[in-house]
Structures are given as C-alpha cells and as structure tokens.
Backbone bond lengths (Angstrom), bond angles and torsions (degrees), N, CA, C in turn:
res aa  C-N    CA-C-N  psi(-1)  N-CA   C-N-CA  omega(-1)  CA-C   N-CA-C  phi
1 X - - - 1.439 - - 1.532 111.26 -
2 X 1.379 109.06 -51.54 1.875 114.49 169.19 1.418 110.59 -48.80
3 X 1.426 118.95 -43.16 1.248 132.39 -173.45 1.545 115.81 -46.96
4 X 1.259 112.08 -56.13 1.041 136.84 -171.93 1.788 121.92 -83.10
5 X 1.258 97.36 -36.64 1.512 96.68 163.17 1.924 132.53 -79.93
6 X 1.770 78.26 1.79 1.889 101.16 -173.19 1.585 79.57 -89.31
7 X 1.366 143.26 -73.58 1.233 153.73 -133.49 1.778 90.51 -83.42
8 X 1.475 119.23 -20.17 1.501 116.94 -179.94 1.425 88.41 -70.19
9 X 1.529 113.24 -83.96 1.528 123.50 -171.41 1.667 102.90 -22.41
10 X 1.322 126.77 -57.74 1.528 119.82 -158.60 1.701 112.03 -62.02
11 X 0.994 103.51 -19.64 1.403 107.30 -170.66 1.702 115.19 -103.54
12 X 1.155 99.60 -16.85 1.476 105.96 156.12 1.657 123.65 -98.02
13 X 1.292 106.26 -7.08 1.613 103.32 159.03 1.648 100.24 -74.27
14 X 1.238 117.98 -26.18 1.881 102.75 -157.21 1.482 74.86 -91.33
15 X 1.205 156.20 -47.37 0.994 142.48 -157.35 1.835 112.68 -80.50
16 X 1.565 108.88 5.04 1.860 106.70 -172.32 1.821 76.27 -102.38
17 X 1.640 123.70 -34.83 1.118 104.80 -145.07 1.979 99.68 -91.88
18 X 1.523 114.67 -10.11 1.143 98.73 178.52 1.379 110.55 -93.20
19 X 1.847 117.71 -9.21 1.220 118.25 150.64 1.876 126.48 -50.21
20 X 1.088 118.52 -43.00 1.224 129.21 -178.83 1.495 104.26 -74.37
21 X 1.276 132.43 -43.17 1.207 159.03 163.01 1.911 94.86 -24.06
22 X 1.541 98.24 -90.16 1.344 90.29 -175.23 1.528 122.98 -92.07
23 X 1.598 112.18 25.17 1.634 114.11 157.94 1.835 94.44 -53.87
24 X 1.498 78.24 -81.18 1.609 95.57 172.94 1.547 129.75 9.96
25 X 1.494 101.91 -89.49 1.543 133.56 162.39 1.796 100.46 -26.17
26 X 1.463 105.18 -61.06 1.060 111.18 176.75 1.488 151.44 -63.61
27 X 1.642 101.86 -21.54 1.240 124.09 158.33 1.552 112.62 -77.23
28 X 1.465 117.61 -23.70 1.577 122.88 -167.80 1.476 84.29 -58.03
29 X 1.454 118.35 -88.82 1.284 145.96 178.90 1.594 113.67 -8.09
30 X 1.578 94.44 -52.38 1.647 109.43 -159.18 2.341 102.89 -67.83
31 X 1.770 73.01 -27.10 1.868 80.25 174.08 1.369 133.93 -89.00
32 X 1.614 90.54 -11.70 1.880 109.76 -175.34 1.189 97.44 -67.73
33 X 1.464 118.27 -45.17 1.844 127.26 177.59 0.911 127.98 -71.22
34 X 1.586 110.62 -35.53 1.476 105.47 152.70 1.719 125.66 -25.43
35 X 1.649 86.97 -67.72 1.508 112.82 -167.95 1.569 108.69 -47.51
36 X 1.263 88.35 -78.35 1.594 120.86 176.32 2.043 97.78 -33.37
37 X 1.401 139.53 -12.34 1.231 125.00 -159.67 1.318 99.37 -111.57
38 X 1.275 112.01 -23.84 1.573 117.09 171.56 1.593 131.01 -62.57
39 X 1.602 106.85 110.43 1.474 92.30 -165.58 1.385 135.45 -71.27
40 X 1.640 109.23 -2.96 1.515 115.85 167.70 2.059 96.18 -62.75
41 X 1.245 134.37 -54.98 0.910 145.09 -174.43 1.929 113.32 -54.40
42 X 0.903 109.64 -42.64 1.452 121.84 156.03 1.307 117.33 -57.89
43 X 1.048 107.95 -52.45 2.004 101.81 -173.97 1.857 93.70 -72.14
44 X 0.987 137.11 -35.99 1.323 139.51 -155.30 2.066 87.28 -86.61
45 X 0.610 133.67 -46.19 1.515 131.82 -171.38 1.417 95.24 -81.75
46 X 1.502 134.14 -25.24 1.522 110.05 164.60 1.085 112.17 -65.20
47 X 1.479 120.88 -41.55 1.483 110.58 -157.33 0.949 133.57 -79.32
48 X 1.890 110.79 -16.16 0.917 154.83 154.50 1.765 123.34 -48.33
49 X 1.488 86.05 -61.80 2.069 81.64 153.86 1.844 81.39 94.45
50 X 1.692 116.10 72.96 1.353 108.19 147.36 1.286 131.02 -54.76
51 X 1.610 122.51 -51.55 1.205 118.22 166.75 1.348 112.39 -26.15
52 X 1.304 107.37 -71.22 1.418 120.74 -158.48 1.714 122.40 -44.95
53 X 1.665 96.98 -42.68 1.631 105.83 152.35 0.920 113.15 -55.80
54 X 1.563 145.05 -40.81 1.584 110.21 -142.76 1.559 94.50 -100.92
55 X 1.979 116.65 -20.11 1.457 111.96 169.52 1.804 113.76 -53.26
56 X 1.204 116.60 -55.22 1.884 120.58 165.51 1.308 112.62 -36.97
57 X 1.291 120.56 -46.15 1.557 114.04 175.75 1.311 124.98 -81.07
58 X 0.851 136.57 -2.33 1.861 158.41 -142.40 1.553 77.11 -103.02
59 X 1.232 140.74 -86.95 1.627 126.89 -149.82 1.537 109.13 -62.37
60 X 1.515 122.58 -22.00 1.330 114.51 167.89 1.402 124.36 -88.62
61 X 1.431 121.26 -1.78 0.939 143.23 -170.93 1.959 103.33 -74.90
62 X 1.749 95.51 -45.12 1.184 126.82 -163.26 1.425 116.26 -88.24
63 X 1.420 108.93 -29.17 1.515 127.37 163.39 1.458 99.85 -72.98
64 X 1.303 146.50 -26.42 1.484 142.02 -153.82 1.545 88.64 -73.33
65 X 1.648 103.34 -55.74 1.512 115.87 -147.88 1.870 112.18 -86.86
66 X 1.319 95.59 0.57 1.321 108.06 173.00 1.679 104.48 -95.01
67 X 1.022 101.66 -44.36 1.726 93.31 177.40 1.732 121.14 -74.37
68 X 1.658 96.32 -27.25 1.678 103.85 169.50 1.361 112.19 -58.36
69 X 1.705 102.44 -31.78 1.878 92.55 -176.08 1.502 125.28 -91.94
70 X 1.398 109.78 13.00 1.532 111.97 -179.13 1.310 106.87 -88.55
C-alpha cells in the first residue's frame, strides 16, 4: 500500500513539474507578444533589422545541431 502511494506521488511530481514546465514556456511567449505588439517596439526592430539577426545566428544555430547529433 506504501509502495504504491510512493510510485503515485512520483509520477505526479513529473507531472506538477512538466505542468509548471510549460506554464512557463507559455508565459515566455505570452510576453514576447506583449512586447513585440508595442509600436514604439516595432519601429525599433525595423530599424534594427530582425531579419538581419536571425540570418547572423542561423550558422550557430546550425553548428548547435550538428554537435547535438554526434
């Protein structure tokens, strides 16, 4: 009976923490749009040149996933 209520508990900790897990994820997101909706924040990321970041990051991006797969 102990046994079993130990092996209950364990599986509802992994299940509070991948709950919290993707609150998380979800609040990240929920604030990026925030951000991202503001039009002082808009004119500043044109001028700024998002594209232009995410082309600079693209070869390390690409090195990450080459070393993840060895």
């Amino acid at each position: 009976m102990a046994m079993e209520l130990v092996q209950r508990n364990g599986n509802e900790a992994g299940e509070t923490s991948t709950l919290l897990l993707m609150s998380g994820v979800a609040l990240v997101v929920f604030g990026a749009g925030l951000i991202v909706s503001n039009p002082f924040v808009r004119r500043y990321m044109s001028q700024f040149g998002a594209g232009n970041l995410l082309q600079a990051a693209m070869p390390d991006v690409e090195r990450y996933f080459k070393l993840r797969s060895m």
